[in-house]
N, C-alpha and C positions, 0 to 999 in steps of 0.2 A: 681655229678659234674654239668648235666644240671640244679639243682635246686639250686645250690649254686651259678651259672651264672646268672639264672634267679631274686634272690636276692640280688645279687649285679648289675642287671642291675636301680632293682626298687629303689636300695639306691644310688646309682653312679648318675639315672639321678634325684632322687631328691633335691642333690647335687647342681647339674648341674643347672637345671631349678631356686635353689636360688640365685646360681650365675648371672644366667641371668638377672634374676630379681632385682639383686643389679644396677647391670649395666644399665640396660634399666630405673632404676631411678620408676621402674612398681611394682605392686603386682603380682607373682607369679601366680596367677587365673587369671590376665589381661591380662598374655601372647597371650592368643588367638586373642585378636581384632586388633593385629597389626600381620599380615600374617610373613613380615620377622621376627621379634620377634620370632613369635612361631616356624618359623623355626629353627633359632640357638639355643631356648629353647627344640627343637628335639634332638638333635647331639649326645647326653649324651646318653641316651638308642639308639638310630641308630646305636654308634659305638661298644656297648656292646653285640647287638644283631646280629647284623652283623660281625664284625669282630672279637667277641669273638670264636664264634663255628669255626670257620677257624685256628685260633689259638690253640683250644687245639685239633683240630681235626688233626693239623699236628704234632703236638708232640706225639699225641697218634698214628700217623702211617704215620712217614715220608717218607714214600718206597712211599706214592702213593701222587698224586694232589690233590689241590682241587673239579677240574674237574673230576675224577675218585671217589673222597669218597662223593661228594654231588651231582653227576652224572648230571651237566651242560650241556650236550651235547644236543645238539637240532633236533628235526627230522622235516622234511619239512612240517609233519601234523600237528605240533605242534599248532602253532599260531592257525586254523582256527577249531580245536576241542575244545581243552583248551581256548579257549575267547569263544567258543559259550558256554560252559558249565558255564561258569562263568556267563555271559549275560543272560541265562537261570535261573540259580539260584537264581539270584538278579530281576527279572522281573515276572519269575513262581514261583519258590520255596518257598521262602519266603513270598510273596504275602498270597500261599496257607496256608504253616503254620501260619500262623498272625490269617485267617480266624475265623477260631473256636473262639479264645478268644478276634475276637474286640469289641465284646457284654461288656464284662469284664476290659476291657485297653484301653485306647489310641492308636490304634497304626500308626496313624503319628508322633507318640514319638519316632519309632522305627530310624528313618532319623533323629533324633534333635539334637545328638551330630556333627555330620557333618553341620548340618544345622547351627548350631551356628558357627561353625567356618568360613567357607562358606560366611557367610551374612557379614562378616565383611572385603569381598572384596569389595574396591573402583574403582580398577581400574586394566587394564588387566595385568600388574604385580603382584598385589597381587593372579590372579588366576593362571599364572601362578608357581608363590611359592608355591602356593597350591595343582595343580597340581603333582608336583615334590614330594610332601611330601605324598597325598594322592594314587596318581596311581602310581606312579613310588617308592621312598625310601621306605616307610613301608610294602609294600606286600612282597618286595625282603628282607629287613632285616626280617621280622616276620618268611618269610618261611624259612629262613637261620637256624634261630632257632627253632624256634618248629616241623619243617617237616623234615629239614635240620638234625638236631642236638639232640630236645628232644626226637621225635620220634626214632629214631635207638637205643637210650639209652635205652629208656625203653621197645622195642623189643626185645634188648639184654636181657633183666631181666625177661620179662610177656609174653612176644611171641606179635606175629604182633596184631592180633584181640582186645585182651585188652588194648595195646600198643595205637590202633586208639579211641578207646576211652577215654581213660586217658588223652593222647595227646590234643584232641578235648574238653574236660569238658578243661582241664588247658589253654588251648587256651582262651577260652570262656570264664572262669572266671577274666584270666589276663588285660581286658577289663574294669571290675566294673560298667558294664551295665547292672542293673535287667530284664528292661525291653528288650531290644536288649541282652538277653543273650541264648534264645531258637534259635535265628537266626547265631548267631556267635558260635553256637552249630553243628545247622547244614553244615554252612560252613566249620566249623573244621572236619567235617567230612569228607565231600567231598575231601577237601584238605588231609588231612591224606590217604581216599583210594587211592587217585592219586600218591602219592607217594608210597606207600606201592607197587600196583598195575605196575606202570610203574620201580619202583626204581630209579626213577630220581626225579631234584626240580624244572628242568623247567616248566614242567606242572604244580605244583604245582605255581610257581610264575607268570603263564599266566593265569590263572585260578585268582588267588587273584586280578591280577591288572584288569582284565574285568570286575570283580565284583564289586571292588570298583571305577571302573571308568564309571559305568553306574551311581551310584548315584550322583559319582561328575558331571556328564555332565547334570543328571536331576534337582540338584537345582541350578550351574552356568548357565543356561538358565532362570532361574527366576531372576536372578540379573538385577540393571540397572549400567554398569560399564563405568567409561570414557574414 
């Protein structure tokens, strides 16, 4: 069921994204240089990933909440562990593993997919659409799904251990980033023990948006915006 989610969220938004792209009168790759564009060209996979696993996770056990099967609840450490860990990972951790192989790669490539979308703010509107897309919607729908929803599935089937692996390669690859895929390797890691480890998603979704909102604050301060 998660993997039949998961491919119909990749057919659904690319669906989506042609229709946008009819609309906006654009090619469907051009989406990204106009910030609201690519925002509405989101919506298609944000509502699939998000709202999908809440949906069949209440049909498969309507006795309880959402807040009870994706364990929402918040503890007052939350915020200041899970953002420092996140913070940490995006500043240390990755740094560290890059090391070894930038004899081998590029690896200021490893920031170019943000960076491209990024550079095509004009003005403090387009950051924050971008903002909204990068720190805030996609870490809360990703984790919905794959921490949320894929992982428990395949817990259910491989037990937790192979479960956080599985989980974390399918994270990684669902990206189609060669080069940034040892990194979102090991963030899928991370995020998978926090879950697994707390049984809740909040850490899991404090953890993703401090991560990705260190990069975004690191190349939105290179811009010149009006």
């Amino acid at each position: 069921m998660a993997l039949g989610l998961w491919v119909l969220a990749l057919v659904g938004s690319t669906i989506w994204i042609l229709m946008i792209g009819g609309l906006s009168g654009q090619e469907p790759g051009s989406l990204s240089r106009n910030p609201p564009w690519l925002f509405l060209s989101q919506l298609g996979l944000w509502a699939i990933y998000g709202l999908g696993p809440l949906v069949v996770a209440r049909q498969l056990d309507p006795t309880r909440s959402p807040k009870e099967i994706f364990g929402l609840d918040m503890k007052s450490t939350d915020i200041p562990i899970w953002a420092s860990i996140g913070v940490a990972m995006q500043l240390i951790v990755i740094p560290l593993l890059y090391l070894p192989i930038s004899q081998f790669v590029d690896t200021e490539s490893v920031s170019e997919a943000a960076q491209d979308i990024i550079d095509n703010a004009v003005t403090w509107m387009d950051v924050g659409v971008l903002f909204l897309m990068i720190v805030v919607i996609a870490p809360v729908v990703e984790e919905f799904f794959y921490r949320g929803f894929a992982l428990p599935a395949l817990m259910a089937r491989f037990g937790p251990w192979p479960a956080v692996i599985v989980s974390s390669l399918w994270f990684a690859a669902s990206h189609f980033q060669v080069i940034q895929f040892p990194g979102l390797l090991v963030v899928g890691l991370a995020l998978a023990v926090a879950r697994v480890r707390t049984n809740r998603l909040i850490p899991c979704i404090l953890l993703h948006m401090a991560f990705n909102g260190v990069t975004f604050g690191v190349l939105v301060s290179q811009l010149s915006l009006t």
